[in-house]
N, C-alpha and C positions, 0 to 999 in steps of 0.2 A: 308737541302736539300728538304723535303718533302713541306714544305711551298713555297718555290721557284719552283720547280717544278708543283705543282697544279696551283700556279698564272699564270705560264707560259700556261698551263693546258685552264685557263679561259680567258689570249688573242687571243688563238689558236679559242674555240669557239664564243666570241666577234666577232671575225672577219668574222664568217658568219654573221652578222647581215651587213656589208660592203655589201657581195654579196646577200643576199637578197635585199638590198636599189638598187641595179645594176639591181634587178631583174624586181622588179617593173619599173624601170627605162626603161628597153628592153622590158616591156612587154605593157608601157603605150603609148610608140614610135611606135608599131607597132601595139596598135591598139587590143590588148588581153587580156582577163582576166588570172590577173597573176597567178590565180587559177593553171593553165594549166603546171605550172612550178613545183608544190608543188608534184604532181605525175610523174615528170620524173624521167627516170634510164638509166643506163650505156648499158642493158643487162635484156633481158626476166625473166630471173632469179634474177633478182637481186633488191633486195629493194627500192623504192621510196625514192624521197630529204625528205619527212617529215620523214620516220624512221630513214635513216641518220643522223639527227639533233635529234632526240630524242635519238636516240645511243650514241652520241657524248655527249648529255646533263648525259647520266643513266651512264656512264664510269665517267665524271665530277665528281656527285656528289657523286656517289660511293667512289669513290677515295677520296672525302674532307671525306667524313663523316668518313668511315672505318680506313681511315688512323690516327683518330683523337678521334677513341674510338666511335662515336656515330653512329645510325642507318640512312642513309641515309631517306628524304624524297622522298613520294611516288607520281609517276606523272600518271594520269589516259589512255597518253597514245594515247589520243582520237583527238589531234591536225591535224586539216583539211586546214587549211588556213593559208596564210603568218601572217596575226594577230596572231592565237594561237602558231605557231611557233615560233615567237619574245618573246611570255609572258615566253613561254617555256624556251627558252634561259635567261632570266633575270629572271625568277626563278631560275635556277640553277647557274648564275649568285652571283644571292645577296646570296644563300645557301653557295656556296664555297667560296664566301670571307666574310661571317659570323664566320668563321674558323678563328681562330687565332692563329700565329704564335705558342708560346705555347699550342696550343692542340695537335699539331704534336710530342709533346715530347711521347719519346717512340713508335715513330710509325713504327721505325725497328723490335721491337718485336712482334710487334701484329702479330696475324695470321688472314688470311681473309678467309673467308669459300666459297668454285666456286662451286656454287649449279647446277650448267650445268655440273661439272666436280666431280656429284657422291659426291659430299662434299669434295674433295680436298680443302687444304689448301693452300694458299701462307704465304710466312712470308712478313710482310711489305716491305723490300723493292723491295723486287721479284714482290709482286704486281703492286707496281707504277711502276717498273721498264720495264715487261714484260705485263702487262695487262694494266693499266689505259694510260701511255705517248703515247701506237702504237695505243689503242682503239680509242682514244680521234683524234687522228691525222688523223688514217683511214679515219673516218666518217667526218670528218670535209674537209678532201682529195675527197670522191666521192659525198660531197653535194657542191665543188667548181666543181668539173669532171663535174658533171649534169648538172649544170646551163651552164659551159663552150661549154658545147655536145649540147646543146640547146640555143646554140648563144649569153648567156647574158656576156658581157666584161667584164669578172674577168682575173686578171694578177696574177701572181705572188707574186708584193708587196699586193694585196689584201689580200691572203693568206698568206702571213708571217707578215700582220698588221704592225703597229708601231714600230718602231724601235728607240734604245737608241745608238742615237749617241756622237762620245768622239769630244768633244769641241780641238779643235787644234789649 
């Protein structure tokens, strides 16, 4: 489960790279630097498309690594532009499916340490289950929201990406 799940995990994020290409797309048609896109939000309060994507990527890679025994790698964080937002995502990209099916053995027992939550634990599958699948979705949900709120044509099939269809 846990290897199908993170894969699944990694087309969810993939698929912003769809609506960033839409992005530039809307932004080279009207005539904007798509810069302009990378700071939008839902809500005064509420987080930029580049944190978004970076959140989406830290919930990722977290979830390959921990779930699989190893320390996730470290991202500085510091991504400004649709270029370092793409390196972003295909770093955490080739990290998670670096992960092989067998490393996930055992990863019901792990316990995962929520350093925001006082050092509570999860048990493995509590994590992917309750932390990494709705984390990973969120964020990858309000950096389609943002681009959407800000005119650029992402649908639906954008965000549910590719699809395995049954030959009839």
């Amino acid at each position: 489960m846990y290897f199908q799940v993170i894969t699944q995990c990694v087309q969810a994020l993939r698929n912003v790279e769809t609506f960033l290409d839409k992005a530039e797309a809307h932004a080279a048609a009207r005539g904007f630097d798509v810069g302009v896109l990378m700071t939008g939000r839902l809500a005064p309060d509420m987080r930029n498309l580049v944190y978004q994507v970076q959140s989406a990527c830290d919930y990722l890679k977290g979830g390959a690594a921990w779930l699989s025994g190893q320390t996730p790698p470290r991202h500085a964080d510091d991504e400004r532009t649709i270029v370092e937002v793409r390196a972003r995502i295909r770093k955490t990209v080739a990290f998670a499916e670096s992960v092989a099916r067998e490393e996930y053995e055992g990863a019901g027992e792990r316990r995962v340490r929520i350093d925001w939550a006082g050092g509570k634990t999860l048990g493995g599958k509590d994590y992917l289950l309750q932390m990494v699948v709705p984390n990973v979705l969120f964020h990858v949900a309000m950096a389609y929201a943002i681009l959407r709120h800000d005119g650029v044509d992402v649908g639906k099939l954008d965000f549910l990406g590719p699809l395995t269809w049954n030959e009839d």
